[in-house]
C-alpha positions in Angstrom: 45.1 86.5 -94.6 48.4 84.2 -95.2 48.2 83.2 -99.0 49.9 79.7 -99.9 51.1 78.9 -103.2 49.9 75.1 -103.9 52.8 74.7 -106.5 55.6 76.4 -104.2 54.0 74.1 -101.4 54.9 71.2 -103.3 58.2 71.8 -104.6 59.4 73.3 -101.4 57.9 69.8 -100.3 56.0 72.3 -97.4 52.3 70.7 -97.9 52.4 68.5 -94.6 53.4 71.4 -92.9 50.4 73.6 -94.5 48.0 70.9 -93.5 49.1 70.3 -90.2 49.0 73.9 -89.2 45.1 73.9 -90.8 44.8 71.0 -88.9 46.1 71.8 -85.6 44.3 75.5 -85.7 40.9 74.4 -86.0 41.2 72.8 -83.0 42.3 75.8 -80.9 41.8 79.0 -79.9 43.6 80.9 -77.2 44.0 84.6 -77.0 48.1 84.4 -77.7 48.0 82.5 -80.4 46.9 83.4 -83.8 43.7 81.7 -84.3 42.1 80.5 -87.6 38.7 81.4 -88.5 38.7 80.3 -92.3 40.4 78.2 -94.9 39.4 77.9 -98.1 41.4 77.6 -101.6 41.5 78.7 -105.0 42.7 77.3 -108.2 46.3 78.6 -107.5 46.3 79.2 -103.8 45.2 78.4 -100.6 43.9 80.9 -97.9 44.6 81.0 -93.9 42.0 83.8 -92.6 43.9 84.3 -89.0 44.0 86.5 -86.5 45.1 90.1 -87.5 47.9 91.7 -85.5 49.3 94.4 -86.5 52.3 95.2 -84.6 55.0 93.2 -86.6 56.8 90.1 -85.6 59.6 90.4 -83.0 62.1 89.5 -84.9 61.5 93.0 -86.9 62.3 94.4 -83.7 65.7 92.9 -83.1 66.5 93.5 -86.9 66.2 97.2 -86.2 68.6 97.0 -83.1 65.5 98.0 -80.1 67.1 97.4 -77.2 64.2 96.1 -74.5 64.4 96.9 -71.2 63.7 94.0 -68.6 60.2 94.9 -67.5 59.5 94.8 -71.3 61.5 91.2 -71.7 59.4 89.7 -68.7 56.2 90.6 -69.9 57.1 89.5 -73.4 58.4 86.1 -72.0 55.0 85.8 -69.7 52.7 86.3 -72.9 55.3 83.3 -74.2 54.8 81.0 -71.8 51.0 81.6 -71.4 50.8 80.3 -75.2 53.2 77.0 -74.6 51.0 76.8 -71.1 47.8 76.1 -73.6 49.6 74.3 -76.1 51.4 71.9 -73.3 47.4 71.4 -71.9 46.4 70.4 -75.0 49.1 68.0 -75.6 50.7 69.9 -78.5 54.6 70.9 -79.3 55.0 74.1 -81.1 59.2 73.2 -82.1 59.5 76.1 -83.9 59.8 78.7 -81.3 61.7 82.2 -82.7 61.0 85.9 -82.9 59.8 85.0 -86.5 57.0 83.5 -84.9 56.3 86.0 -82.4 53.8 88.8 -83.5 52.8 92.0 -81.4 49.0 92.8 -81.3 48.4 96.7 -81.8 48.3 96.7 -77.7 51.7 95.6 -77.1 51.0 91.3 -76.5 53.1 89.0 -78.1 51.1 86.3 -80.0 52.8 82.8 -81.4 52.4 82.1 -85.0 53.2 79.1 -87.5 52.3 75.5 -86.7 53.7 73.7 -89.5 55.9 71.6 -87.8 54.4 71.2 -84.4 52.9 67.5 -83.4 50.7 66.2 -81.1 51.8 64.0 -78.2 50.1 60.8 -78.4 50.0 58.4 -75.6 53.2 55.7 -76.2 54.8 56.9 -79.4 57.9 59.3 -79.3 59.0 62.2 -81.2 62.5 62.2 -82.6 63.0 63.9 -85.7 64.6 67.0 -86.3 62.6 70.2 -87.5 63.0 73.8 -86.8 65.3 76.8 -87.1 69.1 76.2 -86.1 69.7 78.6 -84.1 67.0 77.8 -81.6 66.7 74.1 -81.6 67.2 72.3 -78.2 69.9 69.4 -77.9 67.5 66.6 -78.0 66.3 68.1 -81.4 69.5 68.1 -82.7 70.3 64.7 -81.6 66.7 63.3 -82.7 65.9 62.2 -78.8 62.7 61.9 -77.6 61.0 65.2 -77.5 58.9 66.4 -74.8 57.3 69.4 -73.6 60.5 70.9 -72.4 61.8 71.4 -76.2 59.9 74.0 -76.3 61.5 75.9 -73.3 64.6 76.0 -74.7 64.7 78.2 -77.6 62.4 80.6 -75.1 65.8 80.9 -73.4 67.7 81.5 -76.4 65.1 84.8 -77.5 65.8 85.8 -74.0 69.2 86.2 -74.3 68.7 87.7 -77.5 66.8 89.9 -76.3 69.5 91.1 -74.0 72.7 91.0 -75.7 70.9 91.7 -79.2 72.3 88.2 -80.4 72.0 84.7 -79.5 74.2 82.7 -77.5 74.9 80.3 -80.1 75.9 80.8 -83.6 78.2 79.8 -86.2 79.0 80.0 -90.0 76.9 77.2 -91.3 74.0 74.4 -89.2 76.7 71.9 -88.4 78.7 74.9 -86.5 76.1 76.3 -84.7 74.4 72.1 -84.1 77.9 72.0 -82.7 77.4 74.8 -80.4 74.0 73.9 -78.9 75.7 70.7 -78.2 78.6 71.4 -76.5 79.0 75.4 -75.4 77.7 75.8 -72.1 75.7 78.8 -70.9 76.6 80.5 -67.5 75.8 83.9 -67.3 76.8 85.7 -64.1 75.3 89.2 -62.9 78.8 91.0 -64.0 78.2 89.8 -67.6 75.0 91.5 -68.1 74.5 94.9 -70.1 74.6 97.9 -68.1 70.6 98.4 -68.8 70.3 95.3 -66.9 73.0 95.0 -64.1 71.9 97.4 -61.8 68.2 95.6 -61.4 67.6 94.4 -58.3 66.4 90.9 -59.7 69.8 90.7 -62.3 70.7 87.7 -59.9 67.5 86.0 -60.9 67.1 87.2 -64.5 70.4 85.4 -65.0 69.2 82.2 -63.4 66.1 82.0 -65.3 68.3 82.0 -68.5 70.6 79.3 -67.3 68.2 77.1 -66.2 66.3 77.3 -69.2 69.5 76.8 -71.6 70.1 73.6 -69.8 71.6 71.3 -72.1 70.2 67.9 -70.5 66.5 68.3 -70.8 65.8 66.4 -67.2 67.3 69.5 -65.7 66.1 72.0 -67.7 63.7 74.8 -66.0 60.0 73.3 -66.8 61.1 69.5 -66.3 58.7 69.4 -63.8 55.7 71.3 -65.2 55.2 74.4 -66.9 54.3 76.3 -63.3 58.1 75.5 -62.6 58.8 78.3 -64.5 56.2 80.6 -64.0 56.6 80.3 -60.6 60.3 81.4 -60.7 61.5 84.4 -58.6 62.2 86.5 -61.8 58.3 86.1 -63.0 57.5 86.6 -59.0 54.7 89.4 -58.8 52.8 88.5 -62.2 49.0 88.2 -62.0 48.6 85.2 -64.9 44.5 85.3 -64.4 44.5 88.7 -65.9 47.7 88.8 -68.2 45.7 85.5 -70.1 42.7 87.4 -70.2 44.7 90.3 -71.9 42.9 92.7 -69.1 46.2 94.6 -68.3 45.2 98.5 -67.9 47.0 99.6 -71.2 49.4 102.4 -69.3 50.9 99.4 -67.6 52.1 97.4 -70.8 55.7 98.2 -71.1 55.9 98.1 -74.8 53.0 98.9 -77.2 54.4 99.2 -80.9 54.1 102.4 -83.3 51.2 102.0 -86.2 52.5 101.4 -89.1 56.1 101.7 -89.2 56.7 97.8 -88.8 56.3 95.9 -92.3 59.5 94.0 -93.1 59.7 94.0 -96.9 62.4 91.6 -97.2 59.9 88.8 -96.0 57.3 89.2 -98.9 57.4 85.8 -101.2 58.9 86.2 -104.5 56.5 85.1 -107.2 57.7 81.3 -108.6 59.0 81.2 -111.8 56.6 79.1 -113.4 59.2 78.0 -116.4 61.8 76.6 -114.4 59.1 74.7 -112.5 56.6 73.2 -114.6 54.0 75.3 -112.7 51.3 74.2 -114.9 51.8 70.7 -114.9 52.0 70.8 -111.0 49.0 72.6 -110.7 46.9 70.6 -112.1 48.6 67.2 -110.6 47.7 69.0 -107.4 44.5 70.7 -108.4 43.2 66.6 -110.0 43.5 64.8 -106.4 41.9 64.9 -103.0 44.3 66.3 -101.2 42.9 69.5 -100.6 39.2 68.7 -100.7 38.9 69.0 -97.4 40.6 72.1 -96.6 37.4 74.4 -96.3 36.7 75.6 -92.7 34.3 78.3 -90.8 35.0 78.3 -87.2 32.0 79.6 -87.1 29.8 76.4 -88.4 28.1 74.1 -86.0 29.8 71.5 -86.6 33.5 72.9 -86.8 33.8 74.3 -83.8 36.6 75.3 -81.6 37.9 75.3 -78.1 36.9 78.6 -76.9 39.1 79.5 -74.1 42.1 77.7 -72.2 39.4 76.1 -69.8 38.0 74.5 -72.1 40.6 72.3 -73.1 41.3 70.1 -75.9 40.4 66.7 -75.0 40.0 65.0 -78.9 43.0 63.4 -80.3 44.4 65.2 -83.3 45.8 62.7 -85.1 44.2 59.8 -84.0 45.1 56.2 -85.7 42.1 55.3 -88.1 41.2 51.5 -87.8 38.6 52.1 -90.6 40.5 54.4 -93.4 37.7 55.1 -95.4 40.2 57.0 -98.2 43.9 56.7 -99.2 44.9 59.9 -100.9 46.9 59.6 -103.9 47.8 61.1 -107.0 48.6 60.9 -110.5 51.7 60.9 -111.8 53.4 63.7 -113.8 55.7 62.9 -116.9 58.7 64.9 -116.0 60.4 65.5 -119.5 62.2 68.4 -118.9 66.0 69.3 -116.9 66.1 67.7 -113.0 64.8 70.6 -111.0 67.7 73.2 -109.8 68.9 73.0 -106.5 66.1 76.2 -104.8 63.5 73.3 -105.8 65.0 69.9 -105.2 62.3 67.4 -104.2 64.7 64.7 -103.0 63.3 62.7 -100.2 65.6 63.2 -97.6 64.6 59.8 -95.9 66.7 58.0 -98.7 68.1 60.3 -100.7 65.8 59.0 -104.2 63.7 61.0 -106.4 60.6 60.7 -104.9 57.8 63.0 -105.0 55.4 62.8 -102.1 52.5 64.4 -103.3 50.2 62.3 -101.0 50.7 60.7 -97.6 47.4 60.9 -95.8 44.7 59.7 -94.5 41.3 61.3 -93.9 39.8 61.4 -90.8 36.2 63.0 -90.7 37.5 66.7 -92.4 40.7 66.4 -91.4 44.4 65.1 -93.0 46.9 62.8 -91.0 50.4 62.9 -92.1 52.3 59.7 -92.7 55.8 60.0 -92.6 58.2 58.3 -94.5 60.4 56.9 -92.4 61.6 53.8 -91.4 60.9 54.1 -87.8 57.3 54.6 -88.3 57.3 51.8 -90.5 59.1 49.4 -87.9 56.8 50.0 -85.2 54.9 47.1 -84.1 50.7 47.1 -83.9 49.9 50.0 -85.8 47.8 49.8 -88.3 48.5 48.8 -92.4 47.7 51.5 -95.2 48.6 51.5 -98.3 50.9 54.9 -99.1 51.2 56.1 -102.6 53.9 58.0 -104.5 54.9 59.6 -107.9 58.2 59.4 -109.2 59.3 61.2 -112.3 61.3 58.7 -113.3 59.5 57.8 -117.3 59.2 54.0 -117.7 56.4 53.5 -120.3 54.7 56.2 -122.5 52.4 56.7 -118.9 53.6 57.2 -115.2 53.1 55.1 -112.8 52.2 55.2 -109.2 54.5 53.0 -107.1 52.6 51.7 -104.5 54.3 50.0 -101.2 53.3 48.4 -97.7 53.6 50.7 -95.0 52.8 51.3 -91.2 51.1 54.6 -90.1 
């Protein structure tokens, strides 16, 4: 169950990212990824009921130093692609690949986690913004380009040199270092720079040129430029049987790495409680808890009429976040009165779009069950024939005795 604070949502300005993941997991199912079965809410919180998996995330792994062999790495990375292969089908980016992400079932799969900031590909409009963890975000990312399915094969790269050396190829002492990095170190590897677990393999030559193709800089000639089966039909992933690895049907003496029970909870990653003084906790929660925003959030994948796809050949087909011609509700909110000292920096709710106060409680639209993020920014706003809603926004800024809501034209 992944428990969500509704007030550490909003000041950590994270509620698109909890809706869109609702959003985007109640319309798949795949067995490598962690699939939703219910949401529902309380006053203070809201509730993910996910797939259980009980190995620990990856990540925990390389924290503790585990050195994988490269039987282990390949059939890691093949569970990896399998997931993107169904996300790709379906017309959805994950951008937020990392071993954070990636969590080992009690039989030894690895199974991809967290869809707050991925998006759906819609037919004529481009993705440019930047999201994501530094460390693993591709060039055209980092440079707001258009974004395409071969984003996602970059940082799959990146974990596999991790993997290897036990670090990744680019880092730095703050984001604009390692930005700086991505940009402009470039990745050769040769056979003789491999670790000795790895250098005496009779397919080093090909290990090597799966991981520089894949840390392309230029995403035209990056590995998976042309398709998906580009890569898993590679030499290094030569002699994998994808029917029955999808179908998680590998005899269980033949997966290379099956975690121990138990031993895998990382501590550090539990959520400190908020400090409700230094936030105003009550007075957000009940702004929150007074709108519409989360009306909606309720789902059973097991309902009639929420259902899922069932398998990867079954494919999505419905448009996520389709354009609404007839917006039946704008979401808003009320305004809070904001009497108290500007929020310290852990909680700054600055829009970063133009630097103002501006709290953005409420940007959707509704669509049947289901919440559309608008973004505020001023290329969705410039672009021609889309269709006019009205957006709302607080602001804590005290004018009268009684907030107002600033309302304002813009394009969705």
């Amino acid at each position: 169950m992944k428990e969500i604070s509704k007030v550490k949502a909003y000041v950590k300005k994270s509620i698109r990212s909890t809706l869109m993941e609702r959003h985007i997991l109640k319309h798949i199912h795949h067995n490598f990824i962690s699939n939703l079965y219910f949401s529902f809410q309380d006053k203070d919180n809201l509730y993910l009921i996910l797939d259980y998996f009980s190995g620990g995330d990856l990540r925990f792994y390389l924290n503790k130093n585990v050195q994988f062999n490269e039987k282990q790495i390949k059939f890691l990375v093949s569970n990896i692609i399998l997931s993107l292969k169904y996300l790709h089908q379906n017309n959805i980016l994950h951008r937020d690949m990392k071993p954070e992400n990636l969590v080992f079932d009690e039989k030894g799969y690895l199974n991809l986690t967290d869809f707050g900031i991925s998006k759906k590909i819609k037919k004529n409009k481009q993705i440019k913004d930047r999201s994501g963890t530094p460390g693993y975000l591709s060039p055209e990312m980092i440079l707001k380009n258009n974004q395409t399915f071969v984003c996602d094969y970059f940082p799959v790269g990146i974990i596999i040199y991790e993997l290897i050396f036990l670090k990744r190829p680019f880092n730095g002492r703050n984001k604009q270092e390692i930005s700086d990095n991505i940009l402009h170190k470039n990745i050769n590897l040769k056979k003789k720079n491999l670790p000795n677990l790895f250098i005496n393999s009779s397919s080093a030559n090909e290990l090597v040129d799966f991981i520089n193709k894949l840390l392309k800089r230029k995403a035209n000639e990056r590995l998976g430029s042309k398709g998906i089966n580009e890569i898993m039909q590679h030499p290094w992933l030569k002699g994998i049987n994808w029917d029955i690895m999808e179908s998680k049907l590998i005899n269980e003496e033949e997966i290379p790495f099956i975690p121990s029970p138990g031993d895998n909870f990382d501590y550090l990653k539990v959520n400190n409680k908020i400090n409700e003084k230094d936030i105003n906790y009550n007075s957000y929660l009940k702004l929150i808890n007074n709108s519409t925003l989360f009306n909606s959030f309720y789902f059973n994948s097991f309902s009639p009429n929420q259902r899922k796809v069932l398998s990867s050949n079954n494919l999505l087909h419905k448009e996520l976040c389709v354009k609404n011609e007839e917006v039946n509700n704008i979401m808003h909110s009320e305004t809070i009165q904001n009497n108290k000292k500007k929020l310290n920096d852990k909680y700054d709710t600055k829009n970063e779009s133009n630097g103002s106060f501006e709290y953005t409680l409420s940007e959707f639209t509704s669509e049947e069950d289901d919440f559309i993020f608008n973004r505020n920014s001023e290329n969705d706003r410039k672009i021609s024939g889309e269709i006019k809603v009205k957006r709302f926004s607080i602001s804590p800024k005290k004018i009268n005795k009684k907030d107002t809501i600033e309302k304002r034209n813009s394009i969705f």
